[in-house]
N, C-alpha and C positions, 0 to 999 in steps of 0.2 A: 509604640516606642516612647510615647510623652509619659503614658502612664507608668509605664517602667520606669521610668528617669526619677522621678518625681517618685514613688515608692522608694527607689534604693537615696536617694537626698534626701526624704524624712527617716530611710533608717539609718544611715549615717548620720545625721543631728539626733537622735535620739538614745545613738553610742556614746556621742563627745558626751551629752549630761550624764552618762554612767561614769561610775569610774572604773579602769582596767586596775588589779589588784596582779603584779610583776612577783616572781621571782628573785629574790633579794643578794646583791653580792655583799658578802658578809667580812670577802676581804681580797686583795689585789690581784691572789694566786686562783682564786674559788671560780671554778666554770661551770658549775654544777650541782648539784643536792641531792636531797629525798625529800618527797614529802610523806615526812610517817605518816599524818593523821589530819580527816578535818575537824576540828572543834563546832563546826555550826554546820547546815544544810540549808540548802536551794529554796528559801521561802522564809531562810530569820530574818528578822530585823535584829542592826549590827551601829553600835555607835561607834566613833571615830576612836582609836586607842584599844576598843576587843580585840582580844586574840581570838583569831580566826583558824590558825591552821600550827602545826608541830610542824616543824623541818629538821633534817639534820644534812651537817658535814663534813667533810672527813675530819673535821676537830673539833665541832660544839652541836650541840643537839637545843634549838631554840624555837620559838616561835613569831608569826607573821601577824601585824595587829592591822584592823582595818582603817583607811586613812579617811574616810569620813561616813557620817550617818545614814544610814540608807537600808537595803532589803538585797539579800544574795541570791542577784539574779541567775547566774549562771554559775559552777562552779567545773574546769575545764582539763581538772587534773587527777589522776585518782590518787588513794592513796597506795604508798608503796613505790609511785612513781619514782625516776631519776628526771630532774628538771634541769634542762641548761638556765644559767642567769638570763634574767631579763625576759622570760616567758609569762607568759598572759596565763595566771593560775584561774584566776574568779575575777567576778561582773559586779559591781554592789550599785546600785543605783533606786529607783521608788518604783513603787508599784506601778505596772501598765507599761513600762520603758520595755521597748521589743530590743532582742539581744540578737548576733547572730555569733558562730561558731568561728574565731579569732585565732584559731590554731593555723600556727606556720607548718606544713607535711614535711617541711626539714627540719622541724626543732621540735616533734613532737616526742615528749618524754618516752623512755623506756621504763615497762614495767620489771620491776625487779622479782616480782612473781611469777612472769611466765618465762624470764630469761632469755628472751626472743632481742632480737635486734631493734630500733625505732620502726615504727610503722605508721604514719598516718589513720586520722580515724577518717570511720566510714562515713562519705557523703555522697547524695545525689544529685544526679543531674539531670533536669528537667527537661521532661520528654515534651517534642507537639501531641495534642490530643489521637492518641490513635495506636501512640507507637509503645513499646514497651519501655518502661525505666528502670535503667541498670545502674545497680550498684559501683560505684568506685572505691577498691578493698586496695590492699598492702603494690607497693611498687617493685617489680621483680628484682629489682636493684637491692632492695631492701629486705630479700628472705637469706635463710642460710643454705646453702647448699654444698649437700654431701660431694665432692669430687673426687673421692677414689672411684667412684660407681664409672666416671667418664671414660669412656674407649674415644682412641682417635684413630684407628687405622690409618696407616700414608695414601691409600689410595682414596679417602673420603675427600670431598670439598669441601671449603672452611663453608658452605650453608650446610652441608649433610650432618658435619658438625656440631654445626649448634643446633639445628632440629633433634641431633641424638641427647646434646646436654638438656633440650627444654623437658625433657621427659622429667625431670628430676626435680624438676618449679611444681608448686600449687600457688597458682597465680590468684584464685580464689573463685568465685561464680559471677564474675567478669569476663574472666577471660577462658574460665571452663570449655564450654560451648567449643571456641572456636579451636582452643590446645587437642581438645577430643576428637574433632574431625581431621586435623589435623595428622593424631597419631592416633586413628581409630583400628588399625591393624599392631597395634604397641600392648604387651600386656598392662594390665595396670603394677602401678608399682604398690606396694602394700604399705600402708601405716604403722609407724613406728610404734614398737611396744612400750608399755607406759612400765618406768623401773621402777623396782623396788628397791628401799628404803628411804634415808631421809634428806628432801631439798632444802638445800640452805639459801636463801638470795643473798650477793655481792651488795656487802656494805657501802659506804663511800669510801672506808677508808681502806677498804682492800682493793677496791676498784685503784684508790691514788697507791696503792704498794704493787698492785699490778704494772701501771704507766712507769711507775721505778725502776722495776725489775726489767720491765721488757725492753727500758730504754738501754738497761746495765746490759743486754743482751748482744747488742750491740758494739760494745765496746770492744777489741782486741786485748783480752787479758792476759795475763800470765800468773801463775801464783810460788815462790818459794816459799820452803818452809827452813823454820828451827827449831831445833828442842833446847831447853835451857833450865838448867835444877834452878829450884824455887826456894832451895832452905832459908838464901838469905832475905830473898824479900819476903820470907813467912814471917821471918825476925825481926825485918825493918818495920813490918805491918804490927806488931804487937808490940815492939817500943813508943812506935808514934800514936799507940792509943793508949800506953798509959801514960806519954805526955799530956795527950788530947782527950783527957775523957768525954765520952760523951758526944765526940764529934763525926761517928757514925764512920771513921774514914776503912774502905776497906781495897780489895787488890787493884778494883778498876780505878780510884784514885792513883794508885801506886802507877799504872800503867800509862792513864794519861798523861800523869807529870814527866814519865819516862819517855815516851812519846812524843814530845815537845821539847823536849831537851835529844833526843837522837835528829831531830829535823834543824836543831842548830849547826851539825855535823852534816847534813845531807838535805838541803832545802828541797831541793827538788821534788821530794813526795808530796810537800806542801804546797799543792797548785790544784788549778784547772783546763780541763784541756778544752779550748774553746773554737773548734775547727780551721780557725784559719791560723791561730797562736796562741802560747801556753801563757795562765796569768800564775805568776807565781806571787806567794802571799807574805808579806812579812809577819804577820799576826797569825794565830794558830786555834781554829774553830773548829772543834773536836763533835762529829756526831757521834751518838750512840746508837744503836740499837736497841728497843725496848720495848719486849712486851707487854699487851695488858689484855687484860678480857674485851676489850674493842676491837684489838688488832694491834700493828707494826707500828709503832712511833721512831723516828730516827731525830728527836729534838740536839742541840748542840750547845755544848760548853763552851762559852764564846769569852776568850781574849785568855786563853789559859797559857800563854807563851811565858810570860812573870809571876801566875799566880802562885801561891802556899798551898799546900795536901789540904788545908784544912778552908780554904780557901772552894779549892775546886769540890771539895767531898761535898759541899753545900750548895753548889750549883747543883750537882748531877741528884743530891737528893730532893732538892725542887725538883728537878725535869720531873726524875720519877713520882713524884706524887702528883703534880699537874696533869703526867700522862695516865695515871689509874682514876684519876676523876674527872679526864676531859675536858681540861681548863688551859691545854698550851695554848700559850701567843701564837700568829703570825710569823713574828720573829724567830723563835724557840727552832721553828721545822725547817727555816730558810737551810740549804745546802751548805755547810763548813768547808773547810778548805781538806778534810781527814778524818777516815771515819774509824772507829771500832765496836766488832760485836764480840762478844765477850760469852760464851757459852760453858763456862766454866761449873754453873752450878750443875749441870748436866752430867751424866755417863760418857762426854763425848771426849774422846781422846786430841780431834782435831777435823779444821774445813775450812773449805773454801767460802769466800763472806764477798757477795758480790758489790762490787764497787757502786759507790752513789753518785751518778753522774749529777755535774761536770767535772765532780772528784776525780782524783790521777791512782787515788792509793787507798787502802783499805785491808786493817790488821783483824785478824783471827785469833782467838785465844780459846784454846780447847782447857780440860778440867785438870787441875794438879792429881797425879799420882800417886800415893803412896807408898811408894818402898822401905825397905829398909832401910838403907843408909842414906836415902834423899827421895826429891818432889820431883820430878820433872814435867813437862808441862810444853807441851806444842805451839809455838806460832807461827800462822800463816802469813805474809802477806802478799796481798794479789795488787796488783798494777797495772795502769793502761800503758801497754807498749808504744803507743803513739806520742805517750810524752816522759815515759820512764825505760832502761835500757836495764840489762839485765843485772849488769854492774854494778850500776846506781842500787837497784832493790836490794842486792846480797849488802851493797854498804850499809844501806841504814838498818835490814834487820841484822844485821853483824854489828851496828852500832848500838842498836836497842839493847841484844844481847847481852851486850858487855855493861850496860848502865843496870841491867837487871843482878846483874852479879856482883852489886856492889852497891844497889838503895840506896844504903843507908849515908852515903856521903852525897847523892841526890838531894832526898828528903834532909838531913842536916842541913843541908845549905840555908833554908829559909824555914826547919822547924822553932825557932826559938822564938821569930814571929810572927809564927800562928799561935806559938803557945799564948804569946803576950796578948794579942787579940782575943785569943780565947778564953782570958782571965779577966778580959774587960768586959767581956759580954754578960 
């Protein structure tokens, strides 16, 4: 017992002179990461300030530098991982410094290559001389399991029960042994066939438009629609750029300015529903929806209630370039009080655009039509029934409507300046 003591206290002081190298929070919202890639292995020597590892998450793709000089003793993460903040990645300490295995089995990263659930890694536990020493592999808690395969017949008992679900666990060669005598009269169950074509792994930033969506899932929605000819804001759109040359503005301008002005008429869309009470907003923070080769960006036109066309066409052309070269703010993806996706370069005549909680409201805009004598053009908008009533939603896209039919006294209001601005620039 003394000698034990006295071993685990020299290796506990021989951890404090190492240093633990953490997983970094990069910003208030961030729980999590990847670590792409390690830049160094288990034996360099690393000065204070190297970059040691590539990370990314759901908004910037950066790297990890070492916080002082020394040799990487351990390194505890692999690459590809998903790491929660504040996790023990690597060891950097000197030569001879004994390390031991520092991983929490609840915080142990998920690998994004094999798509598996978190699993602790494997350690063992020290046998007396004589006895065999068994591995300690994955927690049953922590595998996936298929349950349509589960029968419950009425007349089983809740143990008969779960001896019939344990058949469906691979507990690993742990608990083999014991699962097999157990259900030694049980066919085996057959291994899953390996599919063809191609696996992709879950980014970070699809992983955060996953938690979006599946939160939007949640919400009690509803959606109306309307169709509305487009001639004249096709007309409003190409006066105010040969006022504005140059100033890039095109229909999603036209829409958010219209959008902010039908919520003068109908505040109520402008809120959030925040389970015990609704916050309504007097200022108007407009998400977008935006694709890019990374993934879903919903960054926000923030304080667009007074802005100019020309005004806001410049906001939403930053977002868009920030979000195709992965440089949004913090700020930029914070939640607006109102979102809109805009699918109009598309074939798509119209759809449902699921709400961004703790958003109340969320407009849909399908592609202008070409007819003959006009443009017509579908919008959706869907709403949380917990804080919007059916009423209320036919008011403000009945109110939209009607600002779309007539632009150009919108846009007039405060085109002359934008122009003026735009000639001092």
């Amino acid at each position: 017992m003394t000698a034990l003591y006295h071993r685990q206290r020299n290796l506990r002081r021989k951890i404090l002179m190492s240093e633990q190298v953490l997983f970094p929070r990069l910003d208030q919202d961030m729980d999590e990461g990847i670590l792409v890639s390690w830049l160094v292995s288990t034996g360099d020597r690393v000065h204070a300030g190297d970059e040691i590892a590539e990370i990314e998450t759901a908004k910037v793709t950066t790297t990890i530098s070492s916080p002082i000089d020394g040799v990487v003793l351990s390194i505890l993460v692999e690459e590809s991982d998903f790491v929660p903040v504040g996790t023990t990645i690597a060891i950097i300490g000197e030569e001879g410094d004994e390390v031991t295995d520092l991983r929490d089995p609840d915080t142990t990263p998920t690998s994004i290559e094999s798509g598996a659930v978190p699993a602790p890694s494997v350690a063992s536990v020290v046998a007396p001389e004589g006895r065999q020493q068994i591995p300690i592999t994955q927690r049953a808690t922590a595998l996936p399991v298929d349950r349509s395969s589960w029968t419950r017949p009425h007349n089983q008992s809740p143990r008969a029960r779960f001896e019939t679900q344990m058949k469906d666990l691979d507990l690993g060669e742990a608990m083999a042994a014991s699962v097999e005598d157990r259900f030694a009269a049980q066919p085996a169950v057959p291994s899953p066939k390996v599919k063809e074509g191609r696996r992709v792994s879950l980014s970070s930033i699809r992983r955060a438009t996953i938690r979006t969506v599946e939160a939007s899932w949640q919400i009690p929605q509803f959606s109306i629609e309307l169709e509305i000819y487009t001639n004249p804001m096709k007309h409003t759109l190409a006066k105010t750029r040969q006022m504005l040359p140059g100033s890039g503005i095109n229909i999603t301008d036209i829409l958010a300015i219209a959008m902010t002005r039908a919520i003068r008429n109908v505040p109520e869309v402008n809120a959030w529903f925040e389970g015990v009470a609704i916050q309504y907003f007097d200022h108007v923070d407009l998400n977008l929806m935006i694709h890019t080769d990374h993934g879903l960006f919903a960054p926000a036109l923030r304080s667009i209630q007074s802005a100019s066309i020309a005004e806001v066409a410049a906001q939403r052309q930053g977002l868009v370039e920030a979000a195709r070269v992965g440089t949004l703010a913090s700020r930029d993806l914070k939640p607006g009080t109102i979102s809109l996706s805009n699918l109009g370069m598309y074939k798509i005549d119209r759809f449902n655009a699921l709400i961004y909680p703790p958003q109340v409201a969320v407009l849909a805009v399908g592609r202008i039509r070409e007819e003959e004598h006009n443009s017509p053009m579908w919008m959706t908008l869907s709403v949380d029934h917990r804080a919007v009533d059916g009423v209320t939603a036919a008011r403000y896209l009945e109110t939209l409507g009607a600002i779309l039919s007539e632009p150009l006294l919108l846009i007039g209001q405060n085109l002359s300046g934008s122009e003026e601005k735009h000639d001092r620039r």
